[in-house]
DSSP file (Angstrom, degrees, kcal/mol; ACC not computed):
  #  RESIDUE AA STRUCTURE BP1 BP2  ACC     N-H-->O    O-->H-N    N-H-->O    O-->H-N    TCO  KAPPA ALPHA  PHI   PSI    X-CA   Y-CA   Z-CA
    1    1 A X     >        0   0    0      0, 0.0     4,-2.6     0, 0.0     5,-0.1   0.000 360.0 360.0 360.0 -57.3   42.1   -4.8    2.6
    2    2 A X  H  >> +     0   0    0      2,-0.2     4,-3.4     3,-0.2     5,-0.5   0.919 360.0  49.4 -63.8 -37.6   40.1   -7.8    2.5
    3    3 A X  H  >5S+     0   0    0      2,-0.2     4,-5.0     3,-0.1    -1,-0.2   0.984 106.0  51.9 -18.7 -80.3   38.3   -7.2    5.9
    4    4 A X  H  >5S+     0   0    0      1,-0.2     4,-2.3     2,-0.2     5,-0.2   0.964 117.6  47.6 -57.8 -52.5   37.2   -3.6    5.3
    5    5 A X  H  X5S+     0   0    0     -4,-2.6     4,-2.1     1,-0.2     5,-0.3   0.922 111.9  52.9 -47.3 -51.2   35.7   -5.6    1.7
    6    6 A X  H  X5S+     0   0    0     -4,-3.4     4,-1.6     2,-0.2     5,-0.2   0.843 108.9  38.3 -23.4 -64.4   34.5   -7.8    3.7
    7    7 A X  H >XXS+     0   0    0     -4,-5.0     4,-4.5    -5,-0.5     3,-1.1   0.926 113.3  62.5 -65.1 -65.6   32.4   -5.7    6.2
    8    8 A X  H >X5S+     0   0    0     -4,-2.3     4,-2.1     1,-0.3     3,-0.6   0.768 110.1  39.7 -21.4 -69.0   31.4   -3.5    3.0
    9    9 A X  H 3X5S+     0   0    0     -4,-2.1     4,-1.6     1,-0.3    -1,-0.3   0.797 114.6  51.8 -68.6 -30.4   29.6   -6.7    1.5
   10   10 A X  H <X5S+     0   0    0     -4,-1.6     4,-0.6    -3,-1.1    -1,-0.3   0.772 116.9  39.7 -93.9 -17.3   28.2   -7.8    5.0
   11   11 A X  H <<5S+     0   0    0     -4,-4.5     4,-0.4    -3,-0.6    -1,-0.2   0.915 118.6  50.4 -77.9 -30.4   26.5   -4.1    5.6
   12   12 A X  H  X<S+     0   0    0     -4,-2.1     4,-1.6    -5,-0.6     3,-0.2   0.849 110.1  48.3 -69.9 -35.0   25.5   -4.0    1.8
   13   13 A X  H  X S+     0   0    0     -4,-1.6     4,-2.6     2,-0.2    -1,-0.2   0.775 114.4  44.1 -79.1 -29.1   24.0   -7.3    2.1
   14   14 A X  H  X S+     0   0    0     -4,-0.6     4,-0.7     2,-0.2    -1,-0.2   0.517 111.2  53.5 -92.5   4.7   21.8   -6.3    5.5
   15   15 A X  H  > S+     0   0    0     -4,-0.4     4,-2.2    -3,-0.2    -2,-0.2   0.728 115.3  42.9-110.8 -41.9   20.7   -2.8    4.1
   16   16 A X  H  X S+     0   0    0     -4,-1.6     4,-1.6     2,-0.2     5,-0.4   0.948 116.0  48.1 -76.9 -36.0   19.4   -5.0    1.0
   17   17 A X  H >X S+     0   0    0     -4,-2.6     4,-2.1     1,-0.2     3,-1.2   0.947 105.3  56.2 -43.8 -58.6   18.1   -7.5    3.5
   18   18 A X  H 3X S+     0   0    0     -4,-0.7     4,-3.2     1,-0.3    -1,-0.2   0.934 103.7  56.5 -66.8 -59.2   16.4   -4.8    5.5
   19   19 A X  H 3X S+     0   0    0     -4,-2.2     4,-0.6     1,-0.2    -1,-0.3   0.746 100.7  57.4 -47.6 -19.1   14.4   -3.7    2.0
   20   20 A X  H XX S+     0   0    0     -4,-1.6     4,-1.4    -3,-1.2     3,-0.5   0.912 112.7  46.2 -64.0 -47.5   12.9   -7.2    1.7
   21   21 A X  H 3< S+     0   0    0     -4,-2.1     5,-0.2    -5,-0.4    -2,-0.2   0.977 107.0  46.9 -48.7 -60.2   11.6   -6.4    5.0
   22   22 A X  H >X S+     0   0    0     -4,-3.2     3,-1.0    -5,-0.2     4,-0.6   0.928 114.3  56.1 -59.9 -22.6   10.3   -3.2    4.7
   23   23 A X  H X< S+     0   0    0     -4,-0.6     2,-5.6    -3,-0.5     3,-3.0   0.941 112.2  42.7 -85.7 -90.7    8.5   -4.7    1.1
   24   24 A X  T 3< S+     0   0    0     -4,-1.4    -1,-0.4     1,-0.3     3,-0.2   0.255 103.2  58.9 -57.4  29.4    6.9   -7.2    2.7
   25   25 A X  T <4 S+     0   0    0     -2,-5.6     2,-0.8    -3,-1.0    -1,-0.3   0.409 103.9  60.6-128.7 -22.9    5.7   -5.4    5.9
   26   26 A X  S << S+     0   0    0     -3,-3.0     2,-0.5    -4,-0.6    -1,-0.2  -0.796  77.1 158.1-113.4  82.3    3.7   -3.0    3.3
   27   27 A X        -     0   0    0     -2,-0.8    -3,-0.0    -3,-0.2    -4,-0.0  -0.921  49.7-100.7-109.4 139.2    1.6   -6.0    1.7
   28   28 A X        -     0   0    0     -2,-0.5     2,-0.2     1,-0.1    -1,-0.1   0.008  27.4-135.9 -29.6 137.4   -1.4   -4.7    0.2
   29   29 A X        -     0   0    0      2,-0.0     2,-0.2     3,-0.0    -1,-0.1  -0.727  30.3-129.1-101.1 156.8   -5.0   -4.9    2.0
   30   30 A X     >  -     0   0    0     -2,-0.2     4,-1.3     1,-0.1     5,-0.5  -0.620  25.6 -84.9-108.2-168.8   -7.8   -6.0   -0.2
   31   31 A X  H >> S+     0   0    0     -2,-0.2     3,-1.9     1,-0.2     4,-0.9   0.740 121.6  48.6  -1.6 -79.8  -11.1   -4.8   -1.1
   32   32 A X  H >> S+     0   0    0      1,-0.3     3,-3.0     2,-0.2     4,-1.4   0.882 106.0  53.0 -32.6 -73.5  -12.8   -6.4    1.7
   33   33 A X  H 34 S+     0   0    0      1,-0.3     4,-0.4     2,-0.2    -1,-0.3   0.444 105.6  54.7 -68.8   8.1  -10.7   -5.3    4.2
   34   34 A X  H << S+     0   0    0     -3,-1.9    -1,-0.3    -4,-1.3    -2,-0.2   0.507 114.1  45.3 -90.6 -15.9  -11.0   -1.3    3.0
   35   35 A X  H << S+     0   0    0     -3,-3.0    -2,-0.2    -4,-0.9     3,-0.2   0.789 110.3  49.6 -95.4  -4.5  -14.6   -1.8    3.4
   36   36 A X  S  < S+     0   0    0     -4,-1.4     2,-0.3     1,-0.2    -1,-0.2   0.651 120.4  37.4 -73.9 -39.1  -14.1   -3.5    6.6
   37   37 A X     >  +     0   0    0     -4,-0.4     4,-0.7     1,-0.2     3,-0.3  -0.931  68.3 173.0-138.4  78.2  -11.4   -0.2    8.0
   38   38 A X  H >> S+     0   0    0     -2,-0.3     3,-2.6     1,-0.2     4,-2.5   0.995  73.1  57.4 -63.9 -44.8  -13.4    2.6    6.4
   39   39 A X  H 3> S+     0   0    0      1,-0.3     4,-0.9     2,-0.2    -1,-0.2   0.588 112.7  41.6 -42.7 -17.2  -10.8    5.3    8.3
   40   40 A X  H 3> S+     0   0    0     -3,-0.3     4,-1.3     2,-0.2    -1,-0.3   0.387 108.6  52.8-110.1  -4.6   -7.9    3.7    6.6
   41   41 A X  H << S+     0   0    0     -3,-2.6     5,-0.5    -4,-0.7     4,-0.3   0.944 115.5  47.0 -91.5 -30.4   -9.6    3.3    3.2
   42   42 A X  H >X S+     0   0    0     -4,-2.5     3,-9.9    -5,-0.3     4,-3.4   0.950 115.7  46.1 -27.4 -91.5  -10.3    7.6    3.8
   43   43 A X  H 3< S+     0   0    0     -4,-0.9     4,-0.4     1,-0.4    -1,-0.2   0.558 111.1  54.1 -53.8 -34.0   -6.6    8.0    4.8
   44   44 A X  T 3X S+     0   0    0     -4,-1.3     4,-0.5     2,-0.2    -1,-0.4   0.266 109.8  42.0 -92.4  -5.5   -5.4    5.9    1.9
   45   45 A X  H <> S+     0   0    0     -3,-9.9     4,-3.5    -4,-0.3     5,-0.4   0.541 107.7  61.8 -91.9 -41.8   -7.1    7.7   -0.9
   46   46 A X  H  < S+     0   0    0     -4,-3.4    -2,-0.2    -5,-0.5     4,-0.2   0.768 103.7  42.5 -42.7 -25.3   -6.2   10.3    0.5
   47   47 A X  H  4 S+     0   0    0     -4,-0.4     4,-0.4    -5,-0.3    -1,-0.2   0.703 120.1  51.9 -93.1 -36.3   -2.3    9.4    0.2
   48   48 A X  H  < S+     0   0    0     -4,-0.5    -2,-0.2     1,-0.2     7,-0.1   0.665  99.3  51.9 -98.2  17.0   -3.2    8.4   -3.1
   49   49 A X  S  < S+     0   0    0     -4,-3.5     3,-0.4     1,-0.1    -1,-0.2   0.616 112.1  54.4 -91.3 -22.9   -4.9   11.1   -4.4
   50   50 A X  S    S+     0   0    0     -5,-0.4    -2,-0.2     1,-0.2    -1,-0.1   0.590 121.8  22.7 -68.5 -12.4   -1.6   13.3   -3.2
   51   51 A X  S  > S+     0   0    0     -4,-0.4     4,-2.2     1,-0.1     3,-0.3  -0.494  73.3 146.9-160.7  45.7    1.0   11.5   -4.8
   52   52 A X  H  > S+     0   0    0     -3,-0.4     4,-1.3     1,-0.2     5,-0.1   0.951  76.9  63.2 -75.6 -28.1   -0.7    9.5   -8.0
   53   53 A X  H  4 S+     0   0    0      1,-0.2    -1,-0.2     2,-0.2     4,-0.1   0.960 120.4  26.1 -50.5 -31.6    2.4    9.9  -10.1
   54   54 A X  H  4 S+     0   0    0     -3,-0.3     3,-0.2     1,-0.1    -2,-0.2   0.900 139.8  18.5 -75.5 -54.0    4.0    7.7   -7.2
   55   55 A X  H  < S+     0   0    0     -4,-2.2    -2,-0.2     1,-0.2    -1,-0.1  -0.050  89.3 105.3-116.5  19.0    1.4    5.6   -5.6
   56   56 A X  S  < S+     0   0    0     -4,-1.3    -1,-0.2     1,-0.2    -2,-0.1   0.699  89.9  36.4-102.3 -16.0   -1.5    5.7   -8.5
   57   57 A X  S    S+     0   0    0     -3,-0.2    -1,-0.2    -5,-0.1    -2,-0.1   0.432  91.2 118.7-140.9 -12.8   -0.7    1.7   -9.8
   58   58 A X  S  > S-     0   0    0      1,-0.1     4,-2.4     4,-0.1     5,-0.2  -0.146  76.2-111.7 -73.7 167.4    0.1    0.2   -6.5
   59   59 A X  H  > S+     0   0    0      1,-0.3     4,-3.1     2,-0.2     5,-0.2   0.852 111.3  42.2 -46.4 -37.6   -1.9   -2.5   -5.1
   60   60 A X  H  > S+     0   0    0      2,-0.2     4,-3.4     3,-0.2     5,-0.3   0.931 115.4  49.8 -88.6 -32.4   -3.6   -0.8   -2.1
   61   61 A X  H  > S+     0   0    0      2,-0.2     4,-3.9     3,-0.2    -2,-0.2   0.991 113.1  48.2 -65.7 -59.2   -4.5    2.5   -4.1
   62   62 A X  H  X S+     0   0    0     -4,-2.4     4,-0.8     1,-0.3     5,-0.5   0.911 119.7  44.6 -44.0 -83.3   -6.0   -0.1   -7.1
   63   63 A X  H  X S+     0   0    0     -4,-3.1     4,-1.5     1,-0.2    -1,-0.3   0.777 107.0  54.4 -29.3 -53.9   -7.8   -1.6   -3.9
   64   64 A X  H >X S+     0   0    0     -4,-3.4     4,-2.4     2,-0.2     3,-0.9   0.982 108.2  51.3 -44.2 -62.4   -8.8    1.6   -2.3
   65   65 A X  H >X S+     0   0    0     -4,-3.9     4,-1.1    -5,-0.3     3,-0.6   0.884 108.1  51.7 -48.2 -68.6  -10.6    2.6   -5.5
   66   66 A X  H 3X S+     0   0    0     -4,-0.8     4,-1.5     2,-0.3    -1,-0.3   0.701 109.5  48.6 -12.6 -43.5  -12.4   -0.6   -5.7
   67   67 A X  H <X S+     0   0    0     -4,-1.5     4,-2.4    -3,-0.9    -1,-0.2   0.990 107.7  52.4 -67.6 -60.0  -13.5   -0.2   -2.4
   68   68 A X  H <X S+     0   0    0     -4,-2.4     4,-0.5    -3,-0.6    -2,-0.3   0.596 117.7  45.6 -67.3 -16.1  -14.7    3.6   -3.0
   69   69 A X  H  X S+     0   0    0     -4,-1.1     4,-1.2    -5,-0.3     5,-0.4   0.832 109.2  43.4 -73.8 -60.5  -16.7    2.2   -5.9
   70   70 A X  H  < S+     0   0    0     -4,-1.5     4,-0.3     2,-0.2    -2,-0.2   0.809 120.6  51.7 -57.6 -29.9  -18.3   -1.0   -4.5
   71   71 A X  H >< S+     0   0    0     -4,-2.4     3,-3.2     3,-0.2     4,-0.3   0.861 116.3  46.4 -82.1-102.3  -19.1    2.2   -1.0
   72   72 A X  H 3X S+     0   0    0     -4,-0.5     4,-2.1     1,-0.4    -2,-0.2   0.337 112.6  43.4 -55.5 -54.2  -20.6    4.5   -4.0
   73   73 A X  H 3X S+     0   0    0     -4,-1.2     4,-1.5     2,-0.2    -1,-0.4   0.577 116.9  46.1 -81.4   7.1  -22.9    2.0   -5.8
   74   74 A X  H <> S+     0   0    0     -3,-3.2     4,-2.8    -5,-0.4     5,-0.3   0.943 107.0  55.7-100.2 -47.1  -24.2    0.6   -2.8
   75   75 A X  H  > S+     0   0    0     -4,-0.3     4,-0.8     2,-0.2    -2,-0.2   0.652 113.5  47.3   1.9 -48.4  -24.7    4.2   -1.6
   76   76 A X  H  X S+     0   0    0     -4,-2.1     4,-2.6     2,-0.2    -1,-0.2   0.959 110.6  48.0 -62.4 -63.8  -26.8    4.4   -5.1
   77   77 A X  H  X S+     0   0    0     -4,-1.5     4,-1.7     2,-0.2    -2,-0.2   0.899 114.3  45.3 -27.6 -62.1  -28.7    1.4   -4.6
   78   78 A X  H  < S+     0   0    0     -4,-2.8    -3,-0.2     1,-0.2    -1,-0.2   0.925 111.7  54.8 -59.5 -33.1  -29.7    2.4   -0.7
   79   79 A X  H  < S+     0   0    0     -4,-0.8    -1,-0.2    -5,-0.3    -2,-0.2   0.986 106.3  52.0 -59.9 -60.7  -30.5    5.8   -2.0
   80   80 A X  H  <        0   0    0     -4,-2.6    -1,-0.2     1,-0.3    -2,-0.2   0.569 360.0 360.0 -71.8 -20.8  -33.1    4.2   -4.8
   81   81 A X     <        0   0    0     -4,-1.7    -1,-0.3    -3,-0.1    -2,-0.1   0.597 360.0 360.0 -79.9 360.0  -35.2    2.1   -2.4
């Protein structure tokens, strides 16, 4: 009996281990670097523009926007000279 608890706690503990992982492996890019990666700042409105109930508050969508403003008023700017 105490074993099989034993193993329980030591899988339970490496399946929560494994979510630290995955969390930190998905770190947020900033600004820059969406204005740096345009294909990924695309691919990444794009994901949040599918799914905003989900993804609308996280860091890289907040970034992505930013980005696709700071693209759009310089886009204004170039246009006006």
């Amino acid at each position: 009996m105490k074993t099989t608890l034993a193993i329980s706690l030591v899988t339970v503990a490496a399946a929560l281990a494994s979510c630290n992982d995955a969390a930190k492996r998905q770190q947020a890019n900033t600004v820059g670097w969406f204005l740096d990666h345009r294909d990924e700042l695309a691919a990444t409105l794009k994901g949040c523009s599918d799914n905003p109930g989900e993804f609308e508050k996280t860091p890289n969508c907040i970034n992505a926007n930013e980005a696709r403003n700071q693209v759009t008023v310089q886009e204004m700017e170039d246009a006006l000279k």
